[in-house]
N, C-alpha and C positions, 0 to 999 in steps of 0.2 A: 431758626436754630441751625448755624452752620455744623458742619462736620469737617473734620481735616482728614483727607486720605493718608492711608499708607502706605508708605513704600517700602518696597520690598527689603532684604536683607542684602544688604551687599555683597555680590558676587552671586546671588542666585539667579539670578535671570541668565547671565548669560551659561549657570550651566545647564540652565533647562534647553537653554537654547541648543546648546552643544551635546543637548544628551544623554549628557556625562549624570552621575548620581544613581539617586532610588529607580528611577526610570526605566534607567540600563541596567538597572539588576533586575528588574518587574518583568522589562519583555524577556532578557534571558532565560529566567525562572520559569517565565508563560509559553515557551516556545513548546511547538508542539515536537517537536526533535528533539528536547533533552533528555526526554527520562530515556527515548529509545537510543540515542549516541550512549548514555550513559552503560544501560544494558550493552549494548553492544562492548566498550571499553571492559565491564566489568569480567565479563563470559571469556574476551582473551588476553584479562591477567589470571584468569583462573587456569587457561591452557597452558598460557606462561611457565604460572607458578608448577605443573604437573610434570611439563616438558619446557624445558630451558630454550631448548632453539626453536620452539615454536613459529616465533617472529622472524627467523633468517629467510632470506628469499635467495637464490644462488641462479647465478647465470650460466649455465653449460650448452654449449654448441647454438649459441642462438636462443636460447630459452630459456625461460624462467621459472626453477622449482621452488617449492617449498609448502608448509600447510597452508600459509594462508593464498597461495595460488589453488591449490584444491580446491579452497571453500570456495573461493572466486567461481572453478569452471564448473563444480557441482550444483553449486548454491544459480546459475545461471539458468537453465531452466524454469526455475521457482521464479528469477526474477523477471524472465520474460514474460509469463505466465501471469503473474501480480502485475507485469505493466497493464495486459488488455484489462484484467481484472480491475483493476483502480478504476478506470474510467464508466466499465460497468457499475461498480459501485455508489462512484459519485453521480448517479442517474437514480439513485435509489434503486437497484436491481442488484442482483447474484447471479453467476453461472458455475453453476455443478456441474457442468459440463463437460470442463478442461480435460479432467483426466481421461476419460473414455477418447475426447478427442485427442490427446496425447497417443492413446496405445491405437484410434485410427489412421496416423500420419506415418507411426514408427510402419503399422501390418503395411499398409499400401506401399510406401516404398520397398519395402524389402522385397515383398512379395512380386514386386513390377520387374526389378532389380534380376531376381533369382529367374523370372520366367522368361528374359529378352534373352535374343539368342547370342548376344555376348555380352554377360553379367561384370567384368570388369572394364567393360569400357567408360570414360568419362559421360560419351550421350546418355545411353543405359540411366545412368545415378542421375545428369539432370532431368532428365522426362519423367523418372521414377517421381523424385523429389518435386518437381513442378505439379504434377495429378496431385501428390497428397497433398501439398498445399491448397491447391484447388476443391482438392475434397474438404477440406477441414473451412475454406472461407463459405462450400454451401452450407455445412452446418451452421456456421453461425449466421447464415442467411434463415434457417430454421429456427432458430432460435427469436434471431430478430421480428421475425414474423408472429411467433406465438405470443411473443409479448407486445410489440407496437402496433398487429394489427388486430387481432383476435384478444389482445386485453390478458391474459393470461397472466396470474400471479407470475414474477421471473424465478423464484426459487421453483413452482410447480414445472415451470416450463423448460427449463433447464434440468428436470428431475425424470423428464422423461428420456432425454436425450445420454447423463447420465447409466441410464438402467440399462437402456437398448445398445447404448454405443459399444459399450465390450465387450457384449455379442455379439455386434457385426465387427467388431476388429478379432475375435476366434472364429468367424465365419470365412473372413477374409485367409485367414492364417491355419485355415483347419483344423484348430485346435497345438495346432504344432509353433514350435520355434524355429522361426526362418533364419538362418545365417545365410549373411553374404560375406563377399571378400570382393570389394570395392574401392580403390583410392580414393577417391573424389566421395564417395560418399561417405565414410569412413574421416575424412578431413573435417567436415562439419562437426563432426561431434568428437575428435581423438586432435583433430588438426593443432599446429602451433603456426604464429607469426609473432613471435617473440611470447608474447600472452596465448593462451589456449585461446583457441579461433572461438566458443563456443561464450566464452566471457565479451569476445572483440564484438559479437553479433549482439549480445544481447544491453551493453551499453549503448551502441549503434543503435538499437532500437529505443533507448530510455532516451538518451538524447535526441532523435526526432522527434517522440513523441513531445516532448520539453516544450521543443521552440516550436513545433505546429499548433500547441494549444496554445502557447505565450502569445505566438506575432500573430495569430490570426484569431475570430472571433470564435473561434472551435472550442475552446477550453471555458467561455464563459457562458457559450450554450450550451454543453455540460454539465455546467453548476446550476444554471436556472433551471432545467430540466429535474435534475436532483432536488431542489427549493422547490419546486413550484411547477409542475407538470402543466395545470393548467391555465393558470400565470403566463410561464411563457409561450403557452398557444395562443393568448390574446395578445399577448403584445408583439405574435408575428414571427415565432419561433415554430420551424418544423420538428414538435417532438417526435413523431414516429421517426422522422428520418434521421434524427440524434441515435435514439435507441437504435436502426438500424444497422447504423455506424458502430456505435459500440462493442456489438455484438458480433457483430461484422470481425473487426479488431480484434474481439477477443478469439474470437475462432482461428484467427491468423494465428497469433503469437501462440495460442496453445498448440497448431502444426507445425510453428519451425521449433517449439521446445522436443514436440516429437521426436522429429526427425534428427536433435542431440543427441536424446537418450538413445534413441534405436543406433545414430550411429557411433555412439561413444562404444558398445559394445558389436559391434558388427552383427546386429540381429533385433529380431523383432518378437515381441511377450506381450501376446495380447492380454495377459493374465496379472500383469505386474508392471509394464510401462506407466507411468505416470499415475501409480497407484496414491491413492491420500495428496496427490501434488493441490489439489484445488482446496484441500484445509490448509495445506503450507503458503499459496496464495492469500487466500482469504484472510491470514493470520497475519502476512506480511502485508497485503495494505493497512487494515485495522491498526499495527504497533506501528506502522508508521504515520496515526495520526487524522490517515480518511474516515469520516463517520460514517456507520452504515445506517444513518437515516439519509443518507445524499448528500452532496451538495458541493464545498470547497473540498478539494481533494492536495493532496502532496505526492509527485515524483518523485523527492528525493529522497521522502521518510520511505515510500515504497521501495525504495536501494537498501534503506537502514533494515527497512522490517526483514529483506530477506538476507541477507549477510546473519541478522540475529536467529534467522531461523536455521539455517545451514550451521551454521554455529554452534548451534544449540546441537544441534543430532550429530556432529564432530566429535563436540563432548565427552556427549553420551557415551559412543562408540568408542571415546580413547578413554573412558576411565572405568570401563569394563561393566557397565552398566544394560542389561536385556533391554534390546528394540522396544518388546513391550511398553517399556515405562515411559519412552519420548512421545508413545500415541496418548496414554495416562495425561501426559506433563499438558501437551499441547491443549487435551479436549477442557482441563482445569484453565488453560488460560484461553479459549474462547470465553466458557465460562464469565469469565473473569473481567472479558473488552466487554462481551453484553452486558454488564452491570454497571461497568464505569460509565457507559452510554448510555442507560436506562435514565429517563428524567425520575422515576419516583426511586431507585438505587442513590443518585445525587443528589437527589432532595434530601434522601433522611440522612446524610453522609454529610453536609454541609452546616457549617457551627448557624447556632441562630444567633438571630440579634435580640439583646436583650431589649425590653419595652421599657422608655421610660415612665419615673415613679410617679403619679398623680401628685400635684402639687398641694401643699398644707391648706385649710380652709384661711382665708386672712392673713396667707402669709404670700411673700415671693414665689413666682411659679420654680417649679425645682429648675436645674441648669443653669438659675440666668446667672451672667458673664459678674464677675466682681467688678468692686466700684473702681471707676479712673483714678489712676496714681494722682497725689495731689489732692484731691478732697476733702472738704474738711469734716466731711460726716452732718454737715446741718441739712435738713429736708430741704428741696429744692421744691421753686417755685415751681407753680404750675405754670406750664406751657401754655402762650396765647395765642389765638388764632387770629389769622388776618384781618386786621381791621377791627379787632377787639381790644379795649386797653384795660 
């Protein structure tokens, strides 16, 4: 018994080919950057709609003002911060670290700064600034180590460092607030080159990281590490020395956000530098898309997430709203990423499919397909088998 194929409906092949159709609406919809572009659009038509020139950007003497230049060099920090972060993440780890090592990067320079015996000189602010660097990548040498060599949960291990770090950055600082008055160092975090210097460093740093995990095989031992710890030690993957790296990284990028904040305000708070910055991290990889079970990660949702979080506490602040309620707003949307990433949260969230109906006793099974056009309705012969007549 032959059968005659079907062919397709004219003109579909080639739009599948091209793209074009349900397909191109499926990945748009599926993307993991839309709902966060979308939040992001939505937060400033609402600053918009509050303040009219919200959106103006203006060029005076070389530079460029406006709000959404603020959120830029504010919001930069968070985003350097969320770069190391990401990559810790996509390893299946956390570091609660950041902040403490934020307010160790701001105390050491300042404090380097304030005690060389010429405080505004440009050498002064780079050796300042070089040590805390320096200090901030042995921490996450300590950190690296609690978790890739010693096994260590990375939230526990990161939790000690956390508690301890911002009492030694008030040890460091005596308790006090160090003001300097330093060009050069003062330029890192107050600087302009057309864009506040503090936005120029920390895309600078989103874009290396891009293309060093894109062109080289760094970004996909990352994800296997994140997927499959053990996995990728047998197929020949050095995980400790991933975690190493990461952690490594993250320690960095949390000493140069340091050294923004300390020098956006020409001084050093061991008390309040980079307070809650590692929930505005954490929050900004998550809304952009990286899951904290590990694994595939996004740099550029990590741009999105932090733009939305700077955004968000701009907001707040221009519509007369108490600080308190953005700490409220944000710990409701942790909340909120743990449960869309929970498998039994999505399980019960997720429509079922209905079971089909058991078919009649003596009748057609349920579903089957109607008769071919053209039939005439008479019982058909039985089908004979090869070599039977």
């Amino acid at each position: 018994m032959s059968t005659t194929p079907t062919s397709p409906a004219p003109g579909t092949t080639g739009r599948a080919a091209r793209g074009d159709g349900p397909g191109r609406l499926q990945r748009v919809t599926g993307s993991r950057l839309l709902w966060p572009v979308l939040a992001l659009v939505a937060l400033l038509a609402l600053n918009t709609a509050v303040n009219p020139g919200f959106l103006s950007v203006e060029l005076r003497d070389g530079r460029l003002f406006g709000s959404l230049v603020d959120i830029l060099k504010n919001g930069a920090p968070i985003l350097l911060v969320a770069v190391g972060m990401t990559l810790v993440i996509a390893t299946r780890g956390i570091d609660l670290s950041v902040g403490a090592v934020v307010a160790i990067a701001g105390s050491v320079a300042c404090v380097m700064i304030a005690a060389s015996p010429d405080p505004t000189s440009p050498a002064a602010a780079l050796v300042a600034m070089t040590t805390a660097v320096a200090v901030c990548v042995l921490l996450g040498l300590w950190n690296g180590f609690l978790v890739a060599v010693l096994g260590i949960q990375p939230i526990i291990a990161t939790l000690v460092l956390m508690t301890a770090g911002r009492g030694v950055a008030q040890l460091i600082t005596d308790g006090q607030i160090v003001t300097v008055n330093n060009d050069t160092f003062t330029a890192v975090g107050a600087g302009f080159l057309v864009l506040p210097v503090p936005i120029l460093i920390s895309l600078a740093v989103l874009v290396a990281v891009g293309l060093v995990t894109r062109r080289t095989a760094l970004g996909l031992f990352v994800e296997s590490v994140g997927i499959n710890p053990e996995a990728s030690r047998l197929a020949g993957v050095r995980s400790r020395t991933i975690l190493w790296t990461v952690y490594v990284f993250s320690g960095l990028c949390a000493g140069v956000a340091g050294l923004m904040v300390s020098a956006n305000v020409n001084a050093a708070d061991a008390n309040n530098a980079g307070l809650w910055i590692e929930l505005d991290a954490i929050l900004a990889v998550v809304i952009g898309g990286t899951s904290l079970a590990g694994g595939r990660y996004s740099l550029t949702g990590t741009l999105v997430g932090a733009m939305i979080i700077q955004t968000l506490t701009t907001t707040v602040y221009s519509i007369g709203v108490p600080p308190e309620v953005t700490l409220v707003f944000k710990a409701v949307v942790v909340i909120a990423l743990f449960l869309s990433q929970s498998p039994a949260a999505r399980g019960a969230l997720r429509p079922r499919r209905r079971r089909p109906r058991p078919a009649p006793a003596g009748g057609p099974p349920a579903g089957d397909p109607p008769a071919a056009a053209g039939s005439t309705g008479a019982p058909a012969r039985p089908e004979q088998k090869v070599g039977q007549r």
